[in-house]
C-alpha positions in Angstrom: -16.8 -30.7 -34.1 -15.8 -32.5 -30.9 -11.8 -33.1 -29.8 -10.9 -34.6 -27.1 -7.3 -34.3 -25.8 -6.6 -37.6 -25.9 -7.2 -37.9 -29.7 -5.5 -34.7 -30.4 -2.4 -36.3 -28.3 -2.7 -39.2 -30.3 -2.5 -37.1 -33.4 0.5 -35.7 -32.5 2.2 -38.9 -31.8 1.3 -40.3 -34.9 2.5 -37.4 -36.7 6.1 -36.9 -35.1 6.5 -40.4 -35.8 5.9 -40.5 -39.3 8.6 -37.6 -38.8 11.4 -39.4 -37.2 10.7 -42.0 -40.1 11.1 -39.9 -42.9 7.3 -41.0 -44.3 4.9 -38.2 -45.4 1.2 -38.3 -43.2 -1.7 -38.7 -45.2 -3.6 -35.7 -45.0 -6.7 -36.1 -42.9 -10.1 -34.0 -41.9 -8.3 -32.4 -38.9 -5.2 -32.8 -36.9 -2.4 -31.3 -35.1 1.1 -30.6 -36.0 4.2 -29.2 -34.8 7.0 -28.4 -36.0 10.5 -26.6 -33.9 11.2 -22.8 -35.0 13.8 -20.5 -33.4 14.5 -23.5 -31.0 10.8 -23.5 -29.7 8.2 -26.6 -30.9 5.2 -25.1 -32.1 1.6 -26.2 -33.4 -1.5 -25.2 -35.4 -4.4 -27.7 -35.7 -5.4 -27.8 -39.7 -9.0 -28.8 -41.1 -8.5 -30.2 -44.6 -12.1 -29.9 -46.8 -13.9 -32.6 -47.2 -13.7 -32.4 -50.7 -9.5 -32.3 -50.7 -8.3 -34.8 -53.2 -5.0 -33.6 -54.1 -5.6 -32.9 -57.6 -5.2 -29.8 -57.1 -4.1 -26.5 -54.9 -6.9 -24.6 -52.9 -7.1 -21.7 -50.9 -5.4 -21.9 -47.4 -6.7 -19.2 -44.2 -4.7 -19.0 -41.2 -7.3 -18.1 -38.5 -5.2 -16.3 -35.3 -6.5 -17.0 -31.8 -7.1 -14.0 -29.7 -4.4 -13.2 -26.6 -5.0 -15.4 -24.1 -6.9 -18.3 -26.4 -5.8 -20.9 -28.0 -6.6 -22.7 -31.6 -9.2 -24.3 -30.0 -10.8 -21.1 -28.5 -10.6 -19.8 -32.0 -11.8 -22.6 -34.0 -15.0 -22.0 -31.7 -14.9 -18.6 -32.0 -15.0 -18.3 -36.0 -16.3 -21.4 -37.0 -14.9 -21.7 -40.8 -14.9 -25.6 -40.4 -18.1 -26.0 -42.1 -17.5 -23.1 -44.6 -14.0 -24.7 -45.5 -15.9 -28.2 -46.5 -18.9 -26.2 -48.3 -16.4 -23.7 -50.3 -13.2 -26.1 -50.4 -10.5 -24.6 -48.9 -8.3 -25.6 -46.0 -8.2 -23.2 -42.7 -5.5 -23.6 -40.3 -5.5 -22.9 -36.8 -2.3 -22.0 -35.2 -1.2 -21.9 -31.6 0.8 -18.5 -30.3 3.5 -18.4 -27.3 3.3 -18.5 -23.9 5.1 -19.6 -20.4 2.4 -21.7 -19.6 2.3 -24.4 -21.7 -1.1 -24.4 -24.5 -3.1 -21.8 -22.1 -2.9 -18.1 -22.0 -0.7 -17.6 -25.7 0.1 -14.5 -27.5 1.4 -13.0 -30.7 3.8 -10.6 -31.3 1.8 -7.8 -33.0 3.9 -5.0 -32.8 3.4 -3.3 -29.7 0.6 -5.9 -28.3 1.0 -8.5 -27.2 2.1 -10.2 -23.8 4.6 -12.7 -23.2 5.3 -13.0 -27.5 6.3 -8.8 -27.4 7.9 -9.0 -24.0 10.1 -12.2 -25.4 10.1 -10.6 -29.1 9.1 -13.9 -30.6 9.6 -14.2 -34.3 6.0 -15.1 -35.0 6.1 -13.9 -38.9 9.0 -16.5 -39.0 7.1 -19.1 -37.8 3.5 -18.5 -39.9 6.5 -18.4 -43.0 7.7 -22.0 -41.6 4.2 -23.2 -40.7 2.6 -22.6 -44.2 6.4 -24.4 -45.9 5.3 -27.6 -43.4 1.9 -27.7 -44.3 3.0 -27.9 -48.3 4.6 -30.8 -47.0 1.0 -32.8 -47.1 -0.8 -30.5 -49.4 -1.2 -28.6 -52.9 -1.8 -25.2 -51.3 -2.6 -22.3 -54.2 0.3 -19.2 -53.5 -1.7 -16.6 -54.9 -4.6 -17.5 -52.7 -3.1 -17.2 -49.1 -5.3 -15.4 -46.4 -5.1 -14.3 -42.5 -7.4 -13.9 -40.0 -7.8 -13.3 -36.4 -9.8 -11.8 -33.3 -8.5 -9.1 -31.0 -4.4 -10.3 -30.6 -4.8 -12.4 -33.2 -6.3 -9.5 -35.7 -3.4 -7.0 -34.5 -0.9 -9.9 -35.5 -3.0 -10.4 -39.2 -2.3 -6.8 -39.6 1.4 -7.5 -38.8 1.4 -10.3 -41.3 0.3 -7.4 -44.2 3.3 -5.7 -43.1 5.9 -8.1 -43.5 4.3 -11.3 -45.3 3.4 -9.1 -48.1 4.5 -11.2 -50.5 2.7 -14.6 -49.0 -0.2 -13.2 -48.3 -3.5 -11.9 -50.9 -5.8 -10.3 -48.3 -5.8 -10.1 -44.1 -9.7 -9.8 -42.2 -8.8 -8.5 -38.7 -11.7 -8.9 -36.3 -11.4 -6.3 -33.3 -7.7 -5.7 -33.9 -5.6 -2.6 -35.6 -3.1 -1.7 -36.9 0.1 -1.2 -34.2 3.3 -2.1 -35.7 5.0 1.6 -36.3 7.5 -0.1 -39.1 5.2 -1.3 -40.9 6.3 -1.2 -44.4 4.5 -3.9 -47.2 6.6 -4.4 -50.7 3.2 -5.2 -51.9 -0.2 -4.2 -52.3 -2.9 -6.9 -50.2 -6.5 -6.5 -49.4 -7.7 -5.6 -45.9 -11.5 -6.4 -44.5 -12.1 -5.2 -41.3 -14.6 -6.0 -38.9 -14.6 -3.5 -35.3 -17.2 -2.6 -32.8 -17.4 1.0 -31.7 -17.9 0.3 -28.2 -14.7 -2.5 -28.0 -13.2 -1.7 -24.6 -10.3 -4.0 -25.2 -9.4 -2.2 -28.4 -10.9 1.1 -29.0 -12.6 1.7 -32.4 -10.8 5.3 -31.8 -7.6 4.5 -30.5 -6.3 4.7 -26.8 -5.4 2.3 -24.1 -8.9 0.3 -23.6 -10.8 0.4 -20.3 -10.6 -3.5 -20.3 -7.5 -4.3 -21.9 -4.7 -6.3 -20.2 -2.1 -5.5 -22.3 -2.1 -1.7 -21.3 -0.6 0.0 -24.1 -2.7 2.7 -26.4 -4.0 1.1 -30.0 -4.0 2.6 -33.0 -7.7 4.1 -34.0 -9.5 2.3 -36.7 -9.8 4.8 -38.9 -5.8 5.6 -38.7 -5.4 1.5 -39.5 -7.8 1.9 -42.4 -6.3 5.1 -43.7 -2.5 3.2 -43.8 -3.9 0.7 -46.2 -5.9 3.4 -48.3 -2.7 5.3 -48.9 -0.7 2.0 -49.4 -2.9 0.5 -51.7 -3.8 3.8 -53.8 -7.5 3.4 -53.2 -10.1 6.0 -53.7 -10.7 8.1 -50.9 -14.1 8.0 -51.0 -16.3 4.7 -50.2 -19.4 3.3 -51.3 -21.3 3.5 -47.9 -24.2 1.5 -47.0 -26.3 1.0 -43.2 -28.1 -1.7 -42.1 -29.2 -2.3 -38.4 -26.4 -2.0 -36.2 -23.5 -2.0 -39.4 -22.2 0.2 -41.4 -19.8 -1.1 -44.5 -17.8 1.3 -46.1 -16.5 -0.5 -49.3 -13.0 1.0 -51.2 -12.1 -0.6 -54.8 -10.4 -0.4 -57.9 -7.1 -0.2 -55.7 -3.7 -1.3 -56.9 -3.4 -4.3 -58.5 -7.0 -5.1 -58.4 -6.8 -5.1 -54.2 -9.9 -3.1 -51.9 -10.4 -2.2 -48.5 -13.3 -2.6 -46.6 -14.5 -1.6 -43.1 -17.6 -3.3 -40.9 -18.0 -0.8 -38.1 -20.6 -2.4 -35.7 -22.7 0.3 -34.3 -23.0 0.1 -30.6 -21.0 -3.7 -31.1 -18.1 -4.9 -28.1 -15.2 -7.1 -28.4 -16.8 -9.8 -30.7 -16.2 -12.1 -33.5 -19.6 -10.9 -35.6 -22.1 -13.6 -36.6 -20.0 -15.9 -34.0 -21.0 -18.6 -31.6 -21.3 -16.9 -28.3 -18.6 -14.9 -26.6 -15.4 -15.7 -27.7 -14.4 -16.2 -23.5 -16.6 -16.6 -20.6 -17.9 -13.3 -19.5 -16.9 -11.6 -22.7 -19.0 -9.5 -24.7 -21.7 -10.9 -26.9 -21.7 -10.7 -31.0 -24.0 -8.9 -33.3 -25.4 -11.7 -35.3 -26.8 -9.0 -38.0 -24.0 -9.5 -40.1 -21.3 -13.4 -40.4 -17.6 -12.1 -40.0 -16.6 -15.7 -41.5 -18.9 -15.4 -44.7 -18.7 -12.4 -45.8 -14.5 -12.5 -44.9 -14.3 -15.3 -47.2 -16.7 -14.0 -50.2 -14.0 -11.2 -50.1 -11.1 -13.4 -49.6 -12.0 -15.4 -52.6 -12.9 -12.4 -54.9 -9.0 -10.8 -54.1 -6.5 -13.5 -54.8 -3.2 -12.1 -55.8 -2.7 -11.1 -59.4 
């Protein structure tokens, strides 16, 4: 789906002016909104389904760009547009922090990343405001509530498990862990986890990455994984099957009906899997064995909250 910046622009305008005017916007296929948190405007771009009559709630993902990206970059990137009208749910796009405007944005993950850690930028606070707004224009189910992101955008989904807890059913960090040392949930949530085992941004074992720019040392996979085994009460032992370059390791019958799973991709870089290219110029290529957004949402829909 094309989008100019113009149209977006206009969007926007049209939005803030229903705003000053007190009048609700009808919801439509896509567009842009903002809305002023901690005494900073911020936006997301949300796709509505197709199928969206307002009868009744449906399912809402938050999709998290990458640092450096944008909503746009992301909306690329995964591609749950299509999958959204197919399946019927809406999938929001939001926009991070940065001093440059809409280019080179960050979330406050923890320890990673950039300008949003350096500035400690209440990003939980605004996904809690953003998903309040958006309720504003649409019947959104609570108990069906997911996150999602690549790389930055992962790390902060894994943030969101830590202290959204009680918004959020299930997270599905792509190429991101776990590195937010007070983490502490109130309750259980489901974790899907795509990583590749040669990401040099963030290593699948842990340790500053060879081409990371935000220079700190990651948490390993495993010791992300292992967190939410523990937290959740899962069985220790998966159901493990290899195909090609991916191994899934599948834990269920968790706490309140929640499971962990892990997509380790053999040999696979700093990718969104199944994806539309490298998610920047020059960065590494996906696996297309295996759809990150597919099978994400198969297990996003099967672990609502109880």
């Amino acid at each position: 789906m094309k989008r100019t910046l113009p149209a977006l622009l206009a969007l926007t305008f049209s939005l803030l002016a229903c705003a000053r005017t007190g009048a609700t916007p009808a919801p439509s296929a896509d567009s842009i909104r903002t809305l002023t948190f901690g005494g900073i405007e911020r936006s997301y771009i949300v796709h509505i389904p197709s199928v969206y009559d307002g009868s009744h709630a449906v399912p809402l993902v938050l999709d998290f760009h990458g640092g450096g990206g944008n909503a746009e970059t992301q909306i690329r990137t995964s591609n749950f547009e299509s999958l959204a009208d197919e399946k019927g749910f809406i999938v929001v796009y939001p926009n991070g922090n940065g001093r440059l405007g809409d280019r080179l944005l960050t979330w406050n993950g923890g320890t990673c990343c950039g300008y949003a850690v350096a500035n400690q930028i209440d990003d939980v606070g605004f996904v809690r405001a953003l998903i309040a707004d958006l309720q504003t224009i649409v019947k959104v189910d609570p108990k069906r509530i997911y996150a999602t992101g690549l790389s930055n955008g992962g790390i902060f989904s894994y943030r969101l498990a830590c202290d959204a807890s009680d918004l959020f059913a299930a997270i599905g960090p792509v190429s991101g862990t776990l590195n937010y040392a007070r983490c502490n949930p109130k309750e259980p949530l489901s974790v899907i986890d795509f990583h590749g085992t040669t990401d040099e941004h963030v290593p699948y074992d842990g340790g500053v990455g060879d081409k990371s720019l935000a220079g700190v040392p990651f948490v390993s996979v495993k010791d992300s994984i292992d967190f939410w085994l523990k937290f959740d009460q899962c069985p220790l032992t998966p159901k493990t099957e290899s195909f090609a370059d991916v191994q899934h390791d599948a834990y269920s019958n968790c706490a309140n009906g929640t499971a962990v799973e892990l997509y380790t991709i053999v040999g696979g870089g700093h990718a969104w899997p199944g994806g539309n290219g490298p998610a920047w110029p020059g960065g590494d290529q996906p696996t297309q064995t295996i759809s990150a957004t597919k099978i994400m949402w198969d297990f996003f829909a099967a672990h609502p909250k109880p």
